[in-house]
N, C-alpha and C positions, 0 to 999 in steps of 0.2 A: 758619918757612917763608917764603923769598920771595917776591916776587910774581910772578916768571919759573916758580917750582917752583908755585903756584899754578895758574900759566891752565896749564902743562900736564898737570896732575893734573883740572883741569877740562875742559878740548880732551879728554882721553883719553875721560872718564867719558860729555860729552857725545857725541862720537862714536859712542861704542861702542853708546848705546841710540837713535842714528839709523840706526846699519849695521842694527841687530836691525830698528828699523823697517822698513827699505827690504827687507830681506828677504820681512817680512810683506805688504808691500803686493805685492812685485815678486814672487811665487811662490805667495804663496794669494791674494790679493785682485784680484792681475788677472794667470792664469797666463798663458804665451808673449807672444804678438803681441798680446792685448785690452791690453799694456801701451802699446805704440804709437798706439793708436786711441782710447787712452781720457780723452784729453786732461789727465792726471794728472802729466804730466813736469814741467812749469813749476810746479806747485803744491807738488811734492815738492822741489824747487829753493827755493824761496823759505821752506820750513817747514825747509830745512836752516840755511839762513843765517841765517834769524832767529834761531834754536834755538845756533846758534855765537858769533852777536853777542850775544842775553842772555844765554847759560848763562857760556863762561869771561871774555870781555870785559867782563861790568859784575862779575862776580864780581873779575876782577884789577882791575878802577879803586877799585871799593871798599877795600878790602884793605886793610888798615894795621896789623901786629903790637900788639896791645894798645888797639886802637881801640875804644869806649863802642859797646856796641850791635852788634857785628861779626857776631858769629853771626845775630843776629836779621837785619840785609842780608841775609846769607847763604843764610839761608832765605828770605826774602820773592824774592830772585833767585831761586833753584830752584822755589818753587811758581810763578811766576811761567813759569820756560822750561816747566814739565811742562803750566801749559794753554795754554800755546801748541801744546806740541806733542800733547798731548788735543784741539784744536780742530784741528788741521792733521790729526789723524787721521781725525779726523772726516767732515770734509770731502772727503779721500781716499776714503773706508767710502763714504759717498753716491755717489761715481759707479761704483762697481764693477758691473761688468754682473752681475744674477741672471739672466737670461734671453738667450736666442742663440736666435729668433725667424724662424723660415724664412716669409716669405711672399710667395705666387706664384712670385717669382725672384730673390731674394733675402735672406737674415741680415740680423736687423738687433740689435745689443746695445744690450739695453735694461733700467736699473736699475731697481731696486723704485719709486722717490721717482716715475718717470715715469709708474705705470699706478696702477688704482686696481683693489687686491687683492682687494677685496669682489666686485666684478663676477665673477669667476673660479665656472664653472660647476661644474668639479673641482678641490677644494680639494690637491687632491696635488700640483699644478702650481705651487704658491707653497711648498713645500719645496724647501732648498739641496741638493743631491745630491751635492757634495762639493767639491773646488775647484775643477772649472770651472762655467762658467755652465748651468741649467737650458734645456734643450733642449723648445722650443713650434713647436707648427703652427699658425698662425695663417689659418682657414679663412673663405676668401670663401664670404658666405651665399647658401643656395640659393635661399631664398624672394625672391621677384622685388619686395615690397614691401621690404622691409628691403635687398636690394641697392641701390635709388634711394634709402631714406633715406641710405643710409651713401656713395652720390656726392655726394650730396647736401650732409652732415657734411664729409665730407674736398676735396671740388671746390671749393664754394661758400661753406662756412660756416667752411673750415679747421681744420677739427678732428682729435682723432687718428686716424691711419688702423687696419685690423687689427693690426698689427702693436704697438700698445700700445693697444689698446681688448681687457682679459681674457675680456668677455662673448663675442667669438670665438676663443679660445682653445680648442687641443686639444691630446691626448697627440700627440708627437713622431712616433711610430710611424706617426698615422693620415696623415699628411703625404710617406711615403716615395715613393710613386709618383708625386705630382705631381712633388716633388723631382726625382726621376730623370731626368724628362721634360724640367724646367727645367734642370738642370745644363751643364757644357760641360767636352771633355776638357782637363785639366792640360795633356797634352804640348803644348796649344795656347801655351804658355809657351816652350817650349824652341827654336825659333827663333833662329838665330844675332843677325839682327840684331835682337833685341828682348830692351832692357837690362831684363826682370824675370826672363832666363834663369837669369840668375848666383844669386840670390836659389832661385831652383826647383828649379835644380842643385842644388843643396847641403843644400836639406831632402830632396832624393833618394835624396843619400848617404848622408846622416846617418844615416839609417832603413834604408838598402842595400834600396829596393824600387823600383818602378821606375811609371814615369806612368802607361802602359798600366790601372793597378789602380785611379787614381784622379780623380775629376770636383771640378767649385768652383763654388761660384756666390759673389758678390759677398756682403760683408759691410760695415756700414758700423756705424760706432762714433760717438761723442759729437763726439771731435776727430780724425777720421780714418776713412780704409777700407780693406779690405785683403780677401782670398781665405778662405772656408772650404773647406780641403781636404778631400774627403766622398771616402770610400771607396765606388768605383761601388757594386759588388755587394752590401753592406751598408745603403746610404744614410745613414752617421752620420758627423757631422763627425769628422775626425781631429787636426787641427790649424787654427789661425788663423796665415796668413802676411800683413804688412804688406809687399804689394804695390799698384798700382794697378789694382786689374779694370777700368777703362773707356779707358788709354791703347788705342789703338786699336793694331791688329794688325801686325806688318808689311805683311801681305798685304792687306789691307783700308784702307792708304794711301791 
């Protein structure tokens, strides 16, 4: 074997089990839009390159037909790209949103690593529910002492707010009304002169349904923010689109 027929029997193999990965990451680990906002892009980028520069590049330098020790290189390269790319998995896995956290007036995606799961009043709420992110209400307290501690915490002393503090934490469902109330219509999008049209258009068609059915409130991610589109009449999110909720309106210029 040459070493030309080498790196590309190496390029292939490596390849082939970065595509698998990117699959995993880009479809179950952060489905649609939480891939945009999850600030994973650049991390996936650099676990590719590296994973291409050690697997078939130090595999072809080493190389030499008949060479003392070759196989053992060989292998000491390959275990060597697999925890690289076991670590770059990794660290991918860490910021996957488990939770899509509605509170007051807005989503917020927020991974397991950031809250702290013991707090969680109903343990059913720290179960993965499939491949999108678990769906929480995160409810401002009624009691008028615990509302001042917690301006108090999040004002003054900068702490987490509800929104990744479990011990306010609630089922999804019990959150719909406020939701409803907070929401704004989609079609507020489709305004000629307002370039997050084109983007709205097109998750419109995709689906062939139309704005009228559907509300957003602002979502905001690790590295990024974008729209959860909530179906009015239902109040559950339907999709995450990486738009800007906060450019301002045409009309509000």
């Amino acid at each position: 074997m040459t070493r030309s027929q080498l790196f590309q029997i190496r390029f292939a193999a490596t390849a082939g089990v970065l595509i698998l990965a990117f699959v995993v990451v880009r479809y179950l680990w952060f489905p649609g839009d939480y891939f945009a906002i999850s600030g994973v892009t650049k991390l996936l980028l650099v676990l590719v390159a590296v994973n291409l520069v050690v697997g078939p590049a130090l595999s072809t330098l080493v190389y030499k037909p008949g060479k003392w020790g070759l196989r053992f290189d060989l292998v000491v390269i390959a275990c060597i790209e697999l925890a690289i790319l076991g670590w770059g998995m990794h660290e991918i896995y860490e910021r996957r949103p488990d939770f899509a956290v509605f509170s007051v007036d807005r989503f917020e995606a927020v991974t397991r690593s950031e809250v702290d799961i013991s707090q969680l009043q109903d343990s059913r709420l720290a179960t993965w529910p499939g491949y999108t992110p678990r769906l929480i209400y995160a409810a401002l307290p009624t009691d008028p002492e615990v509302m001042n501690q917690l301006i108090e915490d999040t004002v003054f002393l900068g702490r987490k707010d509800i929104d990744r503090r479990p011990e306010f934490w609630q089922p999804y469902a019990n959150g719909i009304t406020k939701l409803k109330a907070a929401a704004m219509p989609l079609a507020r999008f489709l305004t000629p002169d307002d370039s997050r049209a084109g983007p709205v258009r097109r998750w419109l068609n995709r689906r062939d349904v139309h704005a009228k059915d559907f509300v957003y409130l602002p979502m905001r991610g690790r590295d990024g923010e974008a729209i959860a589109i909530i179906h009015a009449d239902i109040g559950y999110p339907v999709d995450v689109l990486a738009v800007d909720p906060w450019q301002p309106f045409p009309e509000e210029s």
